[in-house]
C-alpha positions as a Markdown table, in Angstrom:
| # | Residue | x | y | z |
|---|---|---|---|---|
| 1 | Unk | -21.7 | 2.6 | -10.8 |
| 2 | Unk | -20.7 | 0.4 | -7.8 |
| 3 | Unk | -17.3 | -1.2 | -7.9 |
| 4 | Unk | -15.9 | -4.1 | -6.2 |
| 5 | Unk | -12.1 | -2.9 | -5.2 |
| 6 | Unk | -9.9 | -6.5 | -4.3 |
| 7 | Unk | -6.8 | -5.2 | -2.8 |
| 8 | Unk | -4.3 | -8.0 | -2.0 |
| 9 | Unk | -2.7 | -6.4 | 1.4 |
| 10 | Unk | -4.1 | -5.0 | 4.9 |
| 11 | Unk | -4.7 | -1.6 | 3.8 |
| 12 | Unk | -2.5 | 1.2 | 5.4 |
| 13 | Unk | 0.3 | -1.9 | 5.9 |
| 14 | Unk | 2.2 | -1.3 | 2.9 |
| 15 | Unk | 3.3 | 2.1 | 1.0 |
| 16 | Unk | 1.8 | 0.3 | -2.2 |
| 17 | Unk | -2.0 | 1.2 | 0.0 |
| 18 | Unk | -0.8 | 4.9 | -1.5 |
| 19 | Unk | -2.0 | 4.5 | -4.9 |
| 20 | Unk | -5.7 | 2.8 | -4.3 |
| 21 | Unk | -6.5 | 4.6 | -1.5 |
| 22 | Unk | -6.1 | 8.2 | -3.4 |
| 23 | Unk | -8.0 | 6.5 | -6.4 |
| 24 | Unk | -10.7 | 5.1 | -4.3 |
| 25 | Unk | -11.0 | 8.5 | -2.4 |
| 26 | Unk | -11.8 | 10.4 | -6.0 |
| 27 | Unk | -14.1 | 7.9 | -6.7 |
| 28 | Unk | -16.0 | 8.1 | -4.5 |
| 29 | Unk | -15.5 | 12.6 | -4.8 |
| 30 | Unk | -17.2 | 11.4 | -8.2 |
| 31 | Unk | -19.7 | 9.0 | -6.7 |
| 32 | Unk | -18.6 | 6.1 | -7.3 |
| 33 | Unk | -20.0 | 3.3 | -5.2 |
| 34 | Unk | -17.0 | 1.7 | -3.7 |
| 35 | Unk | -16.5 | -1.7 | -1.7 |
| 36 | Unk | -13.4 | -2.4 | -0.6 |
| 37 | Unk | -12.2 | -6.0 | 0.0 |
| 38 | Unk | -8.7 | -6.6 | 1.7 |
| 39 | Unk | -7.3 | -8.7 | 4.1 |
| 40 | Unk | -7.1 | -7.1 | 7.7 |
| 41 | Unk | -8.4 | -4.3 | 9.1 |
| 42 | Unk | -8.2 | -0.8 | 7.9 |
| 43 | Unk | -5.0 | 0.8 | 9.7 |
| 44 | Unk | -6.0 | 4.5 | 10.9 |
| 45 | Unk | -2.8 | 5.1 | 12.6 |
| 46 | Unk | -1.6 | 8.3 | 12.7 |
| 47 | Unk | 2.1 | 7.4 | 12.6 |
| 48 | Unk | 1.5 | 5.4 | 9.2 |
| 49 | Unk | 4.0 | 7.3 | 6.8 |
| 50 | Unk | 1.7 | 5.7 | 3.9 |
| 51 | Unk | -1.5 | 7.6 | 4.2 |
| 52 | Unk | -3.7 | 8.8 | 7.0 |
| 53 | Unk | -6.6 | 6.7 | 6.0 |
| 54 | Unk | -9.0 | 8.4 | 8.4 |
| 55 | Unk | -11.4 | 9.4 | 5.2 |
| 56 | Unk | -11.6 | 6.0 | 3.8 |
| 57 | Unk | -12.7 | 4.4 | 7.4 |
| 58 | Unk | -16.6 | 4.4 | 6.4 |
| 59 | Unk | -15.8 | 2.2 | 3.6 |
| 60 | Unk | -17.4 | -0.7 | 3.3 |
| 61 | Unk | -15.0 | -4.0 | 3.8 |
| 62 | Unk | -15.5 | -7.6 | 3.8 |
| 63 | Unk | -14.2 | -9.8 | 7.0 |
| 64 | Unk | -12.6 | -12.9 | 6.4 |
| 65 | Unk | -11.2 | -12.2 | 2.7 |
| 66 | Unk | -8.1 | -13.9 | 2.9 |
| 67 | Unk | -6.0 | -12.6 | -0.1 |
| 68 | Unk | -2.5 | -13.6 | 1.7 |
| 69 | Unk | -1.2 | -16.7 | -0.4 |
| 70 | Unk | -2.2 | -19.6 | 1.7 |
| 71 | Unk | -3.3 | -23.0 | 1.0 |
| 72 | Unk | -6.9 | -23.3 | -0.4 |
| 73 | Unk | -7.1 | -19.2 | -0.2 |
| 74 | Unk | -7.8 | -18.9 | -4.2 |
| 75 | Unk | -11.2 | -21.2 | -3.7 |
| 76 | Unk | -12.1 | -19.5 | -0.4 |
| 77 | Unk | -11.6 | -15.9 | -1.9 |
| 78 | Unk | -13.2 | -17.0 | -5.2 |
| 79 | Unk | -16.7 | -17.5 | -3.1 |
| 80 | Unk | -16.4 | -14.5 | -1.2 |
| 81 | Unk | -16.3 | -12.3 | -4.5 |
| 82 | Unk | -18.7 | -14.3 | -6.3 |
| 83 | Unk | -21.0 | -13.4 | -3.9 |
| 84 | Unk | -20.3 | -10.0 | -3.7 |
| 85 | Unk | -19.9 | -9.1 | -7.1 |
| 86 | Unk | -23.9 | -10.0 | -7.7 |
| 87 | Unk | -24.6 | -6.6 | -6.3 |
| 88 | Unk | -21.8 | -4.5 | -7.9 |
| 89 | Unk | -21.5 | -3.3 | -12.3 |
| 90 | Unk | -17.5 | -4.3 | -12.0 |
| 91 | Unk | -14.7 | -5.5 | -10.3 |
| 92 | Unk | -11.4 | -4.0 | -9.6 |
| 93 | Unk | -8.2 | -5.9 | -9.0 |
| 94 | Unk | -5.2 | -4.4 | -7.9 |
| 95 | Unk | -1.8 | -5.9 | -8.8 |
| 96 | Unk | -1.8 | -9.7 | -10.0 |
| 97 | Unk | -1.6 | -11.9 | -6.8 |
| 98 | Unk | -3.1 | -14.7 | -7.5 |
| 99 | Unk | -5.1 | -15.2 | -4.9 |
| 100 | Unk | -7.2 | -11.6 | -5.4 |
| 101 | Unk | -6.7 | -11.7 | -9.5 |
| 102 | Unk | -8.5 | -15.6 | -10.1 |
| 103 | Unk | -11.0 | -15.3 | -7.8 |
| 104 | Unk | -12.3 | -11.8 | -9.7 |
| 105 | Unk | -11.7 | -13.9 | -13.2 |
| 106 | Unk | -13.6 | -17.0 | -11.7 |
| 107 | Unk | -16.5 | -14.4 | -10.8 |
| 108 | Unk | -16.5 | -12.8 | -14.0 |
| 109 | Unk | -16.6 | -15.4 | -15.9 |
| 110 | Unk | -19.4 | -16.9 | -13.3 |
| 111 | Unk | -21.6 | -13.5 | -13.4 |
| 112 | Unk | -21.1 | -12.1 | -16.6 |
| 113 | Unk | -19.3 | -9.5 | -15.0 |
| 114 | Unk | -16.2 | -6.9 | -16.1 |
| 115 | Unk | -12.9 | -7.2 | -14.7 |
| 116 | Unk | -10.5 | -4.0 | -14.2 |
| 117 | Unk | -6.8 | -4.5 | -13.6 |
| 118 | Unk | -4.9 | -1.8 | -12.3 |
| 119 | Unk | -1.3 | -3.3 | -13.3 |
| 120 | Unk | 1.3 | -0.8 | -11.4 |
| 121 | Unk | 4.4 | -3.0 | -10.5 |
| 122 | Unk | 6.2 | -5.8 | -11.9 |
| 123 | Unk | 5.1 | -8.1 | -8.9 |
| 124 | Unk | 7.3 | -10.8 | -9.8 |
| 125 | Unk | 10.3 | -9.0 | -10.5 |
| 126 | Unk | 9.3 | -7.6 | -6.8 |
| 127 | Unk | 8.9 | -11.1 | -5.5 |
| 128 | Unk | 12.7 | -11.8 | -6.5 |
| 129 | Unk | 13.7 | -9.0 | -4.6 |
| 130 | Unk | 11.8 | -9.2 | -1.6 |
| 131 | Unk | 12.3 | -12.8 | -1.3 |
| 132 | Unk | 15.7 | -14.7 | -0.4 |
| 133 | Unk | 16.5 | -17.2 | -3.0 |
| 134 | Unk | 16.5 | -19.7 | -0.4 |
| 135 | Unk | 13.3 | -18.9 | 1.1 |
| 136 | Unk | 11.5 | -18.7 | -2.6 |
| 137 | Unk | 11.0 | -22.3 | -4.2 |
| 138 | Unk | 11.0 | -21.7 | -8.5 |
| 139 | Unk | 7.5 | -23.2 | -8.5 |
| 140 | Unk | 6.2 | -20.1 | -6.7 |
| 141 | Unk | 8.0 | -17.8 | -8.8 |
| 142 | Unk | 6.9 | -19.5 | -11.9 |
| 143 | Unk | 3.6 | -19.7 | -10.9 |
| 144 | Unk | 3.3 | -15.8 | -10.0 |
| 145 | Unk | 5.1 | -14.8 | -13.0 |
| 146 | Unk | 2.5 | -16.8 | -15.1 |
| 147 | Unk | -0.3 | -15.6 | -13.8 |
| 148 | Unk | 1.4 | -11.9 | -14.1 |
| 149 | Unk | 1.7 | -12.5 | -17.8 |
| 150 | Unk | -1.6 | -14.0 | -19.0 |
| 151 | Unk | -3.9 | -11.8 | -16.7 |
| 152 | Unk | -3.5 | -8.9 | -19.3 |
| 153 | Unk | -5.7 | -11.8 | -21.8 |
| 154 | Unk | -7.9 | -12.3 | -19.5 |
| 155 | Unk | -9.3 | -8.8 | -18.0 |
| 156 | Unk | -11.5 | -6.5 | -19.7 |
| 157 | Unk | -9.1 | -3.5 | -19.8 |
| 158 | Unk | -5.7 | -2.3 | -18.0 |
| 159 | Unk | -4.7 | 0.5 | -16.5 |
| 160 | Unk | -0.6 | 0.9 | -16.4 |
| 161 | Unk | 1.6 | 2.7 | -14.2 |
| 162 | Unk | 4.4 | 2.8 | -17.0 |
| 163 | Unk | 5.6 | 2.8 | -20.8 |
| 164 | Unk | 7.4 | -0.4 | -19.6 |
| 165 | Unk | 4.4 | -2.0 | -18.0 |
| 166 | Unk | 2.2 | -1.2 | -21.4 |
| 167 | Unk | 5.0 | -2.8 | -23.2 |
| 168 | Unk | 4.8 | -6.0 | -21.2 |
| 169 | Unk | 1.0 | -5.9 | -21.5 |
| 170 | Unk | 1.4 | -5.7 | -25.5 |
| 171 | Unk | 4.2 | -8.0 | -25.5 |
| 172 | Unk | 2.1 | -10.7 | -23.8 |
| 173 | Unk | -1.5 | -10.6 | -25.5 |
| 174 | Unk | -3.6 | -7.5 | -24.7 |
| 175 | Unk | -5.4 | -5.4 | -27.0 |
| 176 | Unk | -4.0 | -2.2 | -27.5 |
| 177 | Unk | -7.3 | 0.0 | -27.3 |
| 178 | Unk | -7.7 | -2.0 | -23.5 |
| 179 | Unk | -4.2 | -0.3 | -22.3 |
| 180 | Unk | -5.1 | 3.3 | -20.4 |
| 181 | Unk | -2.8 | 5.1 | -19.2 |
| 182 | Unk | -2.2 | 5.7 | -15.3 |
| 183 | Unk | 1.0 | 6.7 | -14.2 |
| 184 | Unk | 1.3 | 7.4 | -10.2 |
| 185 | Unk | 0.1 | 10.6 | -8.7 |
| 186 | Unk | 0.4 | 13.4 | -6.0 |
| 187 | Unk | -2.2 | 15.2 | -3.9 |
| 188 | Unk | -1.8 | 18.8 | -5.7 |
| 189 | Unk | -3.3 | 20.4 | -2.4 |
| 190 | Unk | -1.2 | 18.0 | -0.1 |
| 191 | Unk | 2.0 | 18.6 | -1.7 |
| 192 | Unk | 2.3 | 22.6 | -2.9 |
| 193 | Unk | 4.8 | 25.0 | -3.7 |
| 194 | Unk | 6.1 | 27.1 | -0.7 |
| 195 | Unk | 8.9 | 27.0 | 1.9 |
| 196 | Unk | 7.7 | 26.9 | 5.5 |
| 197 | Unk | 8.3 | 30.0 | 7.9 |
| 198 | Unk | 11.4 | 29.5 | 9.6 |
| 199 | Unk | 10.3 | 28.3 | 12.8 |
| 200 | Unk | 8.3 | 25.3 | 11.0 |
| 201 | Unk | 11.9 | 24.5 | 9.4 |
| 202 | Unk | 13.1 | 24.8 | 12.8 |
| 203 | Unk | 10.7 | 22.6 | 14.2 |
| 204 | Unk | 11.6 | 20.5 | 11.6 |
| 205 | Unk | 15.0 | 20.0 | 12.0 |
| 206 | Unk | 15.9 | 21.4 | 9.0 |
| 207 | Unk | 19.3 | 23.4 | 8.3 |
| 208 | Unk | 19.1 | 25.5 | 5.1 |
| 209 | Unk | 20.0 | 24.6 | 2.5 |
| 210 | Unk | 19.0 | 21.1 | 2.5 |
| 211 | Unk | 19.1 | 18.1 | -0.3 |
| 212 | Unk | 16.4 | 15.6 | 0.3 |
| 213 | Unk | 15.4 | 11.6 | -0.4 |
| 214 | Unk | 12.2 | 10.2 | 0.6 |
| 215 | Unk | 10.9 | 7.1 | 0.5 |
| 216 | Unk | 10.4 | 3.4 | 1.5 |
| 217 | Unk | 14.0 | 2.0 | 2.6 |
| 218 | Unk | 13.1 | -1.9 | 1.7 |
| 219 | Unk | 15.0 | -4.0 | -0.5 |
| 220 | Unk | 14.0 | -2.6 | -3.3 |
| 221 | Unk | 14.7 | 0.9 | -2.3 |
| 222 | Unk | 17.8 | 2.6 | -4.0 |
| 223 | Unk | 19.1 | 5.1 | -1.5 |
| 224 | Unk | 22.7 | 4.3 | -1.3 |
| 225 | Unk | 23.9 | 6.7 | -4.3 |
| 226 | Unk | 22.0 | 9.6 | -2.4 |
| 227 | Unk | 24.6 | 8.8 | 0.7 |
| 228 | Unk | 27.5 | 8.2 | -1.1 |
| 229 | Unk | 27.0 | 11.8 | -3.2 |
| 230 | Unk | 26.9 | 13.5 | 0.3 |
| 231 | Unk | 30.6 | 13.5 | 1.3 |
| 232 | Unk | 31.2 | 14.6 | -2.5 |
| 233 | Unk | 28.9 | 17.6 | -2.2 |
| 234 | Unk | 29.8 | 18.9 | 1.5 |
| 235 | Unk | 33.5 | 19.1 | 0.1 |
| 236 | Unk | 31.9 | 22.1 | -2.2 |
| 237 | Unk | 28.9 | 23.0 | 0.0 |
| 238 | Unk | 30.0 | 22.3 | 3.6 |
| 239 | Unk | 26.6 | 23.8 | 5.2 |
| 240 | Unk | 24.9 | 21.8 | 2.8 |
| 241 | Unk | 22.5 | 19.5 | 4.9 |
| 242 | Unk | 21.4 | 16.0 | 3.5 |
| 243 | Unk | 18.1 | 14.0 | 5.1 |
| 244 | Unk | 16.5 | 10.8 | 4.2 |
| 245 | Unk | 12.7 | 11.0 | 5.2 |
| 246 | Unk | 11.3 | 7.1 | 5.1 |
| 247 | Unk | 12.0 | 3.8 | 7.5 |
| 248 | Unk | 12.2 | 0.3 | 6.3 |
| 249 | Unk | 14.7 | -2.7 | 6.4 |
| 250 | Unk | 17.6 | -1.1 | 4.8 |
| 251 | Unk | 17.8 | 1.7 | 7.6 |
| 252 | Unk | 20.5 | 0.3 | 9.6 |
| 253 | Unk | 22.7 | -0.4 | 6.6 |
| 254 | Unk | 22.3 | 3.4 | 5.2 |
| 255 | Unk | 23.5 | 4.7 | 8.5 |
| 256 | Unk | 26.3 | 2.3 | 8.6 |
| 257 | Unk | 27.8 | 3.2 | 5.1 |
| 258 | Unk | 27.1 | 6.9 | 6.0 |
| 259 | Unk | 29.3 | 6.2 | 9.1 |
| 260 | Unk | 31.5 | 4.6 | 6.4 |
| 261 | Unk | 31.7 | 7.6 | 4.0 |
| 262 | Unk | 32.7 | 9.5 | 7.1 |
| 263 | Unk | 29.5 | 11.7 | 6.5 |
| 264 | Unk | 26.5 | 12.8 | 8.7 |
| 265 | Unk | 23.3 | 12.3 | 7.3 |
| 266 | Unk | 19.7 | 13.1 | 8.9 |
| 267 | Unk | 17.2 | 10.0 | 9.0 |
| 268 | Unk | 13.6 | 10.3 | 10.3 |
| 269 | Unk | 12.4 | 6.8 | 10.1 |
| 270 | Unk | 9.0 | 6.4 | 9.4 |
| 271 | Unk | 6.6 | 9.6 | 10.1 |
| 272 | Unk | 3.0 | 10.6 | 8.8 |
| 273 | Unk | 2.4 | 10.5 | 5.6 |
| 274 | Unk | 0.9 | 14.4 | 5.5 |
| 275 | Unk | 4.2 | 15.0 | 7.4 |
| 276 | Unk | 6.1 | 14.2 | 4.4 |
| 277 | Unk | 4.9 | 17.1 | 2.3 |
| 278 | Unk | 6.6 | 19.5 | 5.1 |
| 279 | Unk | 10.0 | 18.1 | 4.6 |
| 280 | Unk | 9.6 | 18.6 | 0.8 |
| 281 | Unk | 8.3 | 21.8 | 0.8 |
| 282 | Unk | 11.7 | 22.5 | 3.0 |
| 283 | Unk | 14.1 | 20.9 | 1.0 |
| 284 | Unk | 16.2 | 23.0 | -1.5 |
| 285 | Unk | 17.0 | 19.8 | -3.6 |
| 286 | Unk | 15.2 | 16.6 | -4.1 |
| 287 | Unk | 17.0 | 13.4 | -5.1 |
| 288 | Unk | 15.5 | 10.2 | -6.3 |
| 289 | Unk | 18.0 | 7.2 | -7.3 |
| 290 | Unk | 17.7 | 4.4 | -8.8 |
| 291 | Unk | 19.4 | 1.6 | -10.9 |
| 292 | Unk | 18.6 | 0.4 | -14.4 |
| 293 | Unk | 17.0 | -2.9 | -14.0 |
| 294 | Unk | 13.6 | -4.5 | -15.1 |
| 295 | Unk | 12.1 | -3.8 | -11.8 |
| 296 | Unk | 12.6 | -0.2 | -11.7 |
| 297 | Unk | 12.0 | 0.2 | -15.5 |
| 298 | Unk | 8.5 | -0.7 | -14.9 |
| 299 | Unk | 8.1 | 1.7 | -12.0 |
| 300 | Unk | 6.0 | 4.9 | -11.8 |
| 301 | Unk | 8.3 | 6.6 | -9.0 |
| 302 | Unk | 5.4 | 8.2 | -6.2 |
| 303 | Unk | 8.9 | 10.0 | -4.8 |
| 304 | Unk | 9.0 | 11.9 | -8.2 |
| 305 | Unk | 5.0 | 12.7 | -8.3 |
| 306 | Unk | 5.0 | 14.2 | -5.0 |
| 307 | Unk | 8.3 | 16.3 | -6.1 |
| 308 | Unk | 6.7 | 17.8 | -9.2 |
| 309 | Unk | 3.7 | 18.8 | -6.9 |
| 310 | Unk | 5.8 | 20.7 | -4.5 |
| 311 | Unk | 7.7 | 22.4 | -7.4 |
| 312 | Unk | 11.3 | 21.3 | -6.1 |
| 313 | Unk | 14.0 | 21.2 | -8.5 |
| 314 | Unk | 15.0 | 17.0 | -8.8 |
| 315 | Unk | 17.9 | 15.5 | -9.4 |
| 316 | Unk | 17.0 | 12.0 | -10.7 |
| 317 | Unk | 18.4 | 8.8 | -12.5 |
| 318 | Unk | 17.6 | 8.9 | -16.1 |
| 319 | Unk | 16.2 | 5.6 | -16.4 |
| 320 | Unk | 12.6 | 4.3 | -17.1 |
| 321 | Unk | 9.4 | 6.6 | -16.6 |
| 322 | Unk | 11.3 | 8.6 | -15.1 |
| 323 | Unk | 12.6 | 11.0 | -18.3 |
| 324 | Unk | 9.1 | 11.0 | -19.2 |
| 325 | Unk | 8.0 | 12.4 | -15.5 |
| 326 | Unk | 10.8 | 15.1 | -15.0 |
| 327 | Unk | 11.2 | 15.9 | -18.6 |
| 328 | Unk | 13.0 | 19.7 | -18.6 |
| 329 | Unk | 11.9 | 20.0 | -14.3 |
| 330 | Unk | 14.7 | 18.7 | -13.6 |
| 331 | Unk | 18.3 | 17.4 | -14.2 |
| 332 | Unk | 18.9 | 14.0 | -15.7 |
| 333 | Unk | 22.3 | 11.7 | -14.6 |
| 334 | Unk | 23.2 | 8.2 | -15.5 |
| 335 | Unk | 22.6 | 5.3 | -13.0 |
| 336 | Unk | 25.2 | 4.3 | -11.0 |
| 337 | Unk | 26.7 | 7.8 | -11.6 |
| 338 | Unk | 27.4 | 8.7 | -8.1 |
| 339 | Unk | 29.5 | 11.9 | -9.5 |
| 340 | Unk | 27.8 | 13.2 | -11.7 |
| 341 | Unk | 25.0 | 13.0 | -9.0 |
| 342 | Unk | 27.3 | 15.1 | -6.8 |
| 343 | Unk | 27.7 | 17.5 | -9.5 |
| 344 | Unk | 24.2 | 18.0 | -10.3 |
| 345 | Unk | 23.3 | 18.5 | -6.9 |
| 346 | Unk | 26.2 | 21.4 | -6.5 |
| 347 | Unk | 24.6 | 23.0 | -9.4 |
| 348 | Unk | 21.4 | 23.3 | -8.2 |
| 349 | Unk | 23.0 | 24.3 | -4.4 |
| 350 | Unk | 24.8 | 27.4 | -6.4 |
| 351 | Unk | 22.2 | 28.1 | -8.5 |
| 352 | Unk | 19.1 | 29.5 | -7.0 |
| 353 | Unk | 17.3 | 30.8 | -10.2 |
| 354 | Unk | 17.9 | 27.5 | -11.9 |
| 355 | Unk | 16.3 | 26.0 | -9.3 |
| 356 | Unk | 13.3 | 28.3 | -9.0 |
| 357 | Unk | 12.9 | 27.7 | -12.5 |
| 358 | Unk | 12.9 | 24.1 | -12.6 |
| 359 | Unk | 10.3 | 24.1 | -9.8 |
| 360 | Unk | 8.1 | 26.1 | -11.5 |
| 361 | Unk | 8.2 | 23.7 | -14.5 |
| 362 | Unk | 7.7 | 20.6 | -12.2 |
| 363 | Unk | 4.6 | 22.1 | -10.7 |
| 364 | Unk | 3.0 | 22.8 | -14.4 |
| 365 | Unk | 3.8 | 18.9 | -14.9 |
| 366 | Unk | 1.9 | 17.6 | -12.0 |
| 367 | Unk | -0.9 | 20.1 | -12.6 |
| 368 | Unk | -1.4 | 18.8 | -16.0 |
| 369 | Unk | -0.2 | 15.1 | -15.8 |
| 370 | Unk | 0.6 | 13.8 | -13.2 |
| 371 | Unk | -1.7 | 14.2 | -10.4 |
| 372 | Unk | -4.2 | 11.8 | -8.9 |
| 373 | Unk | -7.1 | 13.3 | -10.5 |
| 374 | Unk | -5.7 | 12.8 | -13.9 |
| 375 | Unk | -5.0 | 9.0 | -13.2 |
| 376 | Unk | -8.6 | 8.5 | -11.6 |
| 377 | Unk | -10.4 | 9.7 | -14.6 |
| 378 | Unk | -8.2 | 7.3 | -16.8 |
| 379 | Unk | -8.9 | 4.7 | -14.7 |
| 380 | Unk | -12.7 | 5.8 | -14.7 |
| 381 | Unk | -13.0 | 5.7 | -19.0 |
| 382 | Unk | -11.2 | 2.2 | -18.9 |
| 383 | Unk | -14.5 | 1.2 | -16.6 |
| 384 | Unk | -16.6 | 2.6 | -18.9 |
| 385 | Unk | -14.8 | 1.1 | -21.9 |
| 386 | Unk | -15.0 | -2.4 | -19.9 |
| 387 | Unk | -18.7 | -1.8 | -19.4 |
| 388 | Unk | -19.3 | -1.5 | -22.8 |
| 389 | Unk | -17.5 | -4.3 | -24.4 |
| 390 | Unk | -19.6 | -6.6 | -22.1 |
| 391 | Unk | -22.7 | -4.6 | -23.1 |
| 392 | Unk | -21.8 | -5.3 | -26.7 |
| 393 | Unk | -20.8 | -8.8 | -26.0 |
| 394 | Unk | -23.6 | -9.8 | -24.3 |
| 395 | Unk | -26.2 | -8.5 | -27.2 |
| 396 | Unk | -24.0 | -10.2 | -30.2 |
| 397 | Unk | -23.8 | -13.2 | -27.9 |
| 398 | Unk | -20.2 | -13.9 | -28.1 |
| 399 | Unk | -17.9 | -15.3 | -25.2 |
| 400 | Unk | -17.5 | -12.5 | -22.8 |
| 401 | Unk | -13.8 | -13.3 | -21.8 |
| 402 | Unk | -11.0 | -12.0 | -24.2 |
């Protein structure tokens, strides 16, 4: 099989790169032609906290694919992967920019071709956030959000990252035996069980015992519970050490109200990627926050995957996927419950059986769900099921979109 991959950023720019570039690596492991077309060049810098994307250099990418939302970029792209998709069995578009999602319909529809979309984000619900409300004219936002809700109709199947995403994608038209299921991963050898010998924890800066947050801090990152909880906790726990492992806009601000709460609190900034999987294996305690809104309740948290892998007992926001992901690994609290966060985390501090026995849960999890491998071979039978329905299509001569 040879598949066409249109990914609508430079790869290696964004933390969203995570997710494709762990799929497209086990695809090829299963070999699986891949070529991947993306704007920009492929970033193998070592500091990228993302993903070290030494192993996907030798792939094949296109110059000149402009997938950035420009002026006359939707027609240019749409000749570009017209071409290319001659010589490949199906095409692969992740998320729903337009300008990556209608050329691959417009060469479908041109080449008799199937069309995979790997839906793993509420883009527009992303756009609003990203996006000043000055800066964002309603046309553009209307315009994304319609091509968000009718690509589902117009694809051959779906893979989705959530409950809340395969919701949306029954709410607005798609068939339900089209929907696979592909909730976001870890690296099971990347991220393991274990604490480091003690002079790794040294050179990491790390003061036992330790609660940790990692992840992108952008604006639609939700670490500001995780600082607020610390000044609540060291009142109990005074040794107790709190770190935030990730760089983005909202850095400066999270110092600030850390300064505010009258609290110290570690922050990395950015750092490798494999880097992160040290920290976690360090921590005693692993946090992820977030608020109840449509955004997050389409999110498949990669914060939470990578915590079930390193079987670390998680203190999470009960909101979303992310019941589904924790389940009995970890401890549940309300949104916006910046107490009962504090609480929970105390608990675990004082408790080291509970937590070795919650880690040993969240381990069996990501073993048996929610690992990349898992998600790849979903993704793989929704190719196969796409291949067919053409197949089938094509001899009963009916129309081959949906």
């Amino acid at each position: 099989m040879r598949v066409l991959f249109l990914y609508p950023y430079a790869p290696g720019s964004v933390a969203s790169f995570v997710r494709p570039a762990n799929i497209i690596k086990r695809l090829l492991d299963n070999g699986i032609e891949v070529t991947l077309a993306a704007v920009g060049h492929l970033n193998l810098a070592p500091t990228d906290i993302n993903l070290s994307l030494r192993e996907f250099s030798y792939l094949k990418r296109v110059p000149g694919v402009r997938l950035m939302a420009e002026k006359g970029a939707v027609f240019h792209n749409a000749l570009i992967v017209n071409r290319l998709i001659k010589t490949h069995d199906l095409v692969h578009v992740q998320k729903c920019h337009p300008t990556a999602s209608l050329p691959a319909v417009f060469a479908s529809i041109m080449n008799h071709k199937p069309v995979h979309y790997d839906w793993d984000d509420n883009e527009t619900e992303i756009l609003k956030c990203a996006t000043p409300p000055y800066k964002r004219p309603y046309s553009q936002i209307g315009e994304f959000a319609l091509v968000e809700r009718r690509l589902v109709r117009l694809v051959d199947t779906i893979s989705v990252a959530s409950m809340r995403l395969k919701t949306l994608a029954l709410m607005y038209g798609a068939a339900p035996d089209r929907l696979f299921d592909a909730p976001v991963g870890a690296d099971l050898s990347h991220f393991h069980p274990g604490k480091p010998e003690k002079k790794e924890i040294d050179a990491l800066g790390v003061k036992p015992p330790m609660v940790l947050y990692q992840g992108q801090l952008e604006e639609f990152s939700f670490a500001e519970e995780f600082v607020q909880c610390a000044a609540m906790v060291r009142a109990e726990i005074p040794d107790a050490q709190f770190m935030v492992i990730g760089g983005g806009s909202k850095l400066e601000n999270l110092r600030r109200l850390a300064d505010d709460q009258g609290t110290h609190i570690d922050f990395t900034g950015y750092i490798p990627h494999q880097r992160v999987a040290d920290y976690v294996r360090a921590a005693d305690v692993c946090v992820a926050t977030f608020p109840d809104n449509e955004l997050t309740r389409c999110k498949s948290p990669l914060k939470i995957a990578e915590y079930l892998a390193a079987g670390k007992a998680i203190v999470a926001s009960d909101m979303g996927d992310v019941r589904r992901m924790v389940s009995e690994a970890g401890l549940l609290v309300g949104p916006g419950d910046v107490r009962s966060l504090a609480d929970n985390i105390i608990k675990l501090l004082r408790e080291p059986g509970l937590r070795a026995s919650l880690g040993e849960m969240a381990r069996k999890r990501s073993e048996q769900e929610f690992n990349w491998e898992r998600t790849t071979s979903n993704i793989v039978s929704a190719y196969d099921k796409a291949l067919a329905l053409r197949q089938t299509r094509r001899r009963s001569g009916r129309r081959l979109i949906p």
